[in-house]
N, C-alpha and C positions, 0 to 999 in steps of 0.2 A: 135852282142851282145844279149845273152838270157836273159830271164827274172830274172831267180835265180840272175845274176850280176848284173842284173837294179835295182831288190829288195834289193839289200844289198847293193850298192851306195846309194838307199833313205837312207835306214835304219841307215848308216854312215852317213851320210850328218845329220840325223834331230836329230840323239844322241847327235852329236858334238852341233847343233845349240841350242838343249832343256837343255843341259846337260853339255857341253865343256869337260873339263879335265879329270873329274869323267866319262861321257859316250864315252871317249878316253880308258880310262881305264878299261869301261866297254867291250868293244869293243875289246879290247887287253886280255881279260880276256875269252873271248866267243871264238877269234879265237885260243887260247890257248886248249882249251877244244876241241874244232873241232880236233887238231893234237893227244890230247890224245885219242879220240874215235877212230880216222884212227890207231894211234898205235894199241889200243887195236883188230882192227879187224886184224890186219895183228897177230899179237901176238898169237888169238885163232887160225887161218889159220894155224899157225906154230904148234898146238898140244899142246900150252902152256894152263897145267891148268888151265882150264876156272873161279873155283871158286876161288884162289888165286887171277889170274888175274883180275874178278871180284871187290876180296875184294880193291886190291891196286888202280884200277882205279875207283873205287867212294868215297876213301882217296884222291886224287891227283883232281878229279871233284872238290869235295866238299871245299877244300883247293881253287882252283882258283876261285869258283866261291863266294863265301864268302870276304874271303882277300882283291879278286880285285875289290869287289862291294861296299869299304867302308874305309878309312882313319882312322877309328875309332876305334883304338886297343879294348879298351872296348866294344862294341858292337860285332864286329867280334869274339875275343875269347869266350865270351858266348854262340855265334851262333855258331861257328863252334864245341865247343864243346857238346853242346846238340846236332850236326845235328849227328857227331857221334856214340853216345850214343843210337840213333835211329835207324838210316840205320845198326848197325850189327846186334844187333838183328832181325830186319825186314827181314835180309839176309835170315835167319833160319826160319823163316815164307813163304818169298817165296816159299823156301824146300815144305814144306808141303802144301800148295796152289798146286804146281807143281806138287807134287805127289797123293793129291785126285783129279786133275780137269781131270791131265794127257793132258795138250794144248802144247804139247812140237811139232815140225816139221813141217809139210804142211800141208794144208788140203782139202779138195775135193774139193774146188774150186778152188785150184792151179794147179789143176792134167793138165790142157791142159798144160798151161805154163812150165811143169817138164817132160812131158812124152816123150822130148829127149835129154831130159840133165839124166847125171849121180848120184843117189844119194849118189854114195859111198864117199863124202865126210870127212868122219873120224873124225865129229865132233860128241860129246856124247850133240842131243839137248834138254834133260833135264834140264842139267847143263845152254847149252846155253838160254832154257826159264827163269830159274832164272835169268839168268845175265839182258835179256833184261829188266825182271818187276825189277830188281832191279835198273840198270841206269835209266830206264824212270822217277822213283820217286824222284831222285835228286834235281832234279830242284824245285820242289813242297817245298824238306826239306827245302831248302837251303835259300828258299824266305820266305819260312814261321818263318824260325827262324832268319832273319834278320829282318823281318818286327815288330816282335811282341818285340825283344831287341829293339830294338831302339828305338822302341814308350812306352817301359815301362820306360826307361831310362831316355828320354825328358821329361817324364810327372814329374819323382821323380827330377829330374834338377830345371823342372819348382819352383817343388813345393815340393820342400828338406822335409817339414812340415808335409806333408800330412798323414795323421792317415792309420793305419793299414784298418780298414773297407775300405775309399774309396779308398785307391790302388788296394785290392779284386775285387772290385764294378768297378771299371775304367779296371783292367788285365780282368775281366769278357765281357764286353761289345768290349775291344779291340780282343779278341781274337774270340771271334763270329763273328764281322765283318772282321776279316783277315778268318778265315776258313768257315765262309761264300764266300767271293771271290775265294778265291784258291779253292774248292770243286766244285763251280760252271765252273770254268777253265778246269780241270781235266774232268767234266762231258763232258761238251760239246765241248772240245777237242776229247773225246771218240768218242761223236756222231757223229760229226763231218766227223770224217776219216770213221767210220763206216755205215754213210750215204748212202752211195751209195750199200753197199752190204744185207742193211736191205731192201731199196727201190727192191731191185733184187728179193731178198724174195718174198715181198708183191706181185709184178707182176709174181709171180711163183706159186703166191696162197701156200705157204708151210706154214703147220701146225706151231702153234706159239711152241710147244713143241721144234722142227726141227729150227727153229730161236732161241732159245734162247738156245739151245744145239751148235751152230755154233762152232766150236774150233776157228776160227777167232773174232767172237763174243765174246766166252769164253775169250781170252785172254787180249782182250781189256780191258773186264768188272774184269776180275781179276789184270788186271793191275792198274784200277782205283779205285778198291779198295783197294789195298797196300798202293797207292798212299795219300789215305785220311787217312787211319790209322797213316801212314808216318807223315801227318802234325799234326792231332791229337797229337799224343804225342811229338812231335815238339813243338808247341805251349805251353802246358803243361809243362813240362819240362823245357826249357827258359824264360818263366815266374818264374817258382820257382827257377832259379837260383840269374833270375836279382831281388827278392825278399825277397830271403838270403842272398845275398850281401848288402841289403839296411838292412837287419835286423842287420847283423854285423858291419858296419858303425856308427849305431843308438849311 
């Protein structure tokens, strides 16, 4: 038994016991998403349009991981419709990230690992950097714009009543503390995985120019800033909807 399958027997076991049906569901909904990523890598391996490919498999992410996270037609339709309204445009922003950073393939610190393998793989990895900074951010939309529905939602439930000013004044303080956590996630997720090739650096003595030029560096650090733009207007966004909703209600 490895440890990958020890960890995901916890992590099944303590859903179920924190969570039951809902973290059954949520559970049903993650390994869902695991078979669309395995599709999508066999799919580019096939030569199949990467950016098409792309756009459909973070329609079909975004769809499971919203839907399956929540019984709550109301909240879910709000969210998955701002996640949306987000990520394609964002799409198009990667574009141009990818094209001034240029962090697309390997890079010199992969060179031992590659230099006897073949690169003629026939994939175009431009295309394939977009895709990755575009999947990575999903997760970030997806929770950002369930969290911030659903707690706008509960509050105007609570409090049918409540005046224009402090829904403002309450969407305000919710949404700094939701994109305070999620920003913080993203960072030191970054660092995280990053750690050990900055640590490399530092005992190589290299120029901090040469460390923060890293194309492995580089990609992180542009990933993670997609990523917060990502919730940014996530957040944004699904507040003004669950806010026009209540306006039209009135």
């Amino acid at each position: 038994m490895n440890t990958i399958l020890v960890m995901s027997i916890v992590l099944l076991l303590l859903m179920v016991l924190i969570s039951g049906k809902t973290g059954l569901r949520n559970i049903f909904g993650l390994f869902l998403n695991l078979i669309v990523i395995l599709v999508f890598i066999i799919l580019a391996n096939w030569q199949i349009n990467l950016l098409l490919l792309t756009l459909a498999t973070s329609i079909i992410i975004l769809t499971l991981a919203i839907f399956m996270s929540s019984e709550d037609n109301h909240v879910t339709t709000i969210a998955y419709k701002s996640s949306l309204l987000v990520v394609l445009p964002l799409i198009l922003l990667a574009f141009i990230i990818q094209y001034l950073s240029q962090i697309q393939g390997f890079s010199v610190e992969q060179a031992d690992e590659l230099e006897t393998l073949s690169l003629s793989v026939g994939l175009n990895f431009s295309d394939l950097a977009v895709s990755i900074m575009t999947i990575s951010m999903l997760g970030a939309v997806a929770e950002a714009a369930m969290a911030i529905t659903a707690n706008l939602i509960e509050l105007i439930e609570k409090n049918p009543y409540i005046s224009s000013s402090s829904l403002a004044a309450e969407r305000l303080l919710i949404s700094k503390q939701i994109m305070g956590t999620a920003i913080n996630t993203l960072f030191f997720g970054m660092l995280g995985s990053s750690l050990p090739l900055i640590l490399w650096y530092v005992n190589l003595n290299e120029n901090l120019s040469l460390i923060i030029n890293s194309k492995l560096l580089l990609a992180e650090a542009m990933t993670m800033f997609l990523g917060i733009l990502a919730i940014i207007f996530t957040i944004e966004l699904a507040s003004h909807y669950v806010i026009m909703e209540r306006k039209k209600s009135i």
